[in-house]
C-alpha positions in Angstrom: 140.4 -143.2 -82.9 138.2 -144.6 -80.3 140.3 -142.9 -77.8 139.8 -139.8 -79.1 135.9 -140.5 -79.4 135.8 -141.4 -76.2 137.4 -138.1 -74.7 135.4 -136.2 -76.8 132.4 -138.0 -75.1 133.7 -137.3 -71.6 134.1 -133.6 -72.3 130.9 -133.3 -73.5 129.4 -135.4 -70.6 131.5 -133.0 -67.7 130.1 -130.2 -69.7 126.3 -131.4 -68.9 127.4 -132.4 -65.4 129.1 -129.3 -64.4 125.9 -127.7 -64.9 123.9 -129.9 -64.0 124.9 -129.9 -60.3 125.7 -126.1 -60.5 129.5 -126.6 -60.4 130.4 -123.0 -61.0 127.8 -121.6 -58.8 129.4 -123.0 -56.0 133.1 -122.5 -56.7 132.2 -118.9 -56.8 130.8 -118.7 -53.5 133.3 -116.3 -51.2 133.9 -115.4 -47.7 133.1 -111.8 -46.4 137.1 -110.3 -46.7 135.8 -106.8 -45.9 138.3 -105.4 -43.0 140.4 -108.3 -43.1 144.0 -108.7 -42.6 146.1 -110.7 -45.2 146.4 -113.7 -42.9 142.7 -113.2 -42.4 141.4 -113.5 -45.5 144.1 -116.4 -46.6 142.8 -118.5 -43.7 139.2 -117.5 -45.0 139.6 -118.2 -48.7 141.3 -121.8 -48.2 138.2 -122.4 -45.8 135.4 -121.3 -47.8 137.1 -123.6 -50.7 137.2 -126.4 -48.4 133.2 -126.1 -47.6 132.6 -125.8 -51.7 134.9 -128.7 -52.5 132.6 -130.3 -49.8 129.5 -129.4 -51.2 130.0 -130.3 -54.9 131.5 -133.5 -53.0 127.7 -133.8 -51.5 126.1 -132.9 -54.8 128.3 -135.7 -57.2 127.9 -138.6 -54.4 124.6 -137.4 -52.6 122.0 -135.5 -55.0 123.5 -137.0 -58.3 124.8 -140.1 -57.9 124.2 -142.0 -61.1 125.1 -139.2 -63.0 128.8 -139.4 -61.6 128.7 -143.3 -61.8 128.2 -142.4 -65.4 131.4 -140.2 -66.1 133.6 -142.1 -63.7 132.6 -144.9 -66.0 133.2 -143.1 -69.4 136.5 -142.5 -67.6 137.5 -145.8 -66.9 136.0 -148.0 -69.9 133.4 -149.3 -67.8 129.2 -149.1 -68.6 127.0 -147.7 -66.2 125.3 -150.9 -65.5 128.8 -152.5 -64.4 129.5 -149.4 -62.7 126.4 -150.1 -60.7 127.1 -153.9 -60.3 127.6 -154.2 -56.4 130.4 -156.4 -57.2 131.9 -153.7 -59.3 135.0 -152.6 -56.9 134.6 -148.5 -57.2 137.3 -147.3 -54.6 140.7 -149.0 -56.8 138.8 -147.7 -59.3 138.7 -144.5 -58.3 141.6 -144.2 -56.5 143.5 -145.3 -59.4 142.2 -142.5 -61.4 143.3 -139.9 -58.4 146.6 -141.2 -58.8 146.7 -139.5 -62.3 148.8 -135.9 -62.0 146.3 -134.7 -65.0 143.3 -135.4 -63.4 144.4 -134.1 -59.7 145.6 -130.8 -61.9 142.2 -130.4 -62.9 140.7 -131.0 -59.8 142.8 -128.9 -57.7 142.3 -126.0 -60.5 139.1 -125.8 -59.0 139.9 -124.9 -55.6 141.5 -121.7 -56.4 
């Protein structure tokens, strides 16, 4: 039961943060394809989602930083004041959680 309370939680807290750092505004920012070839506007598209994978990488690590300590915390059973612990190792933690298939899925959903 917990476990299910807890991923209710997390969707509810992605739902806040999404907004919050204007998530969808960004993935919907598109290159100018007008009088492009195919090639052309592949090479465009997978560049323009490059620079807004960038930028929401800014906006989670740069403009809202305790905000993602917070869900990366929810995600791995850990409280935001022991995710900000400087003794609190971050990168196996997050590196573990890229290693999950679900979780790259969802990330990579959002480059398309």
């Amino acid at each position: 039961i917990e476990a299910l309370q807890r991923t209710a939680e997390i969707a509810n807290r992605v739902s806040e943060y999404i907004k919050k750092i204007g998530f969808n505004e960004i993935r919907k920012k598109m290159p100018e394809l007008a009088g492009s070839s195919d090639e052309e506007k592949q090479t465009a598209i997978a560049e323009q989602g490059f620079k807004n994978l960038l930028e929401i990488v800014n906006k989670c690590l740069v403009d809202f930083p305790e905000e993602t300590l917070e869900i990366l915390g929810l995600m791995t059973y850990k409280t935001l004041d022991e995710m900000k612990d400087e003794n609190t190792a971050l990168f196996p933690l997050i590196y573990d959680l890229f290693q999950d298939p679900a979780v790259i899925r969802f990330l990579s959903s959002f480059l398309k």
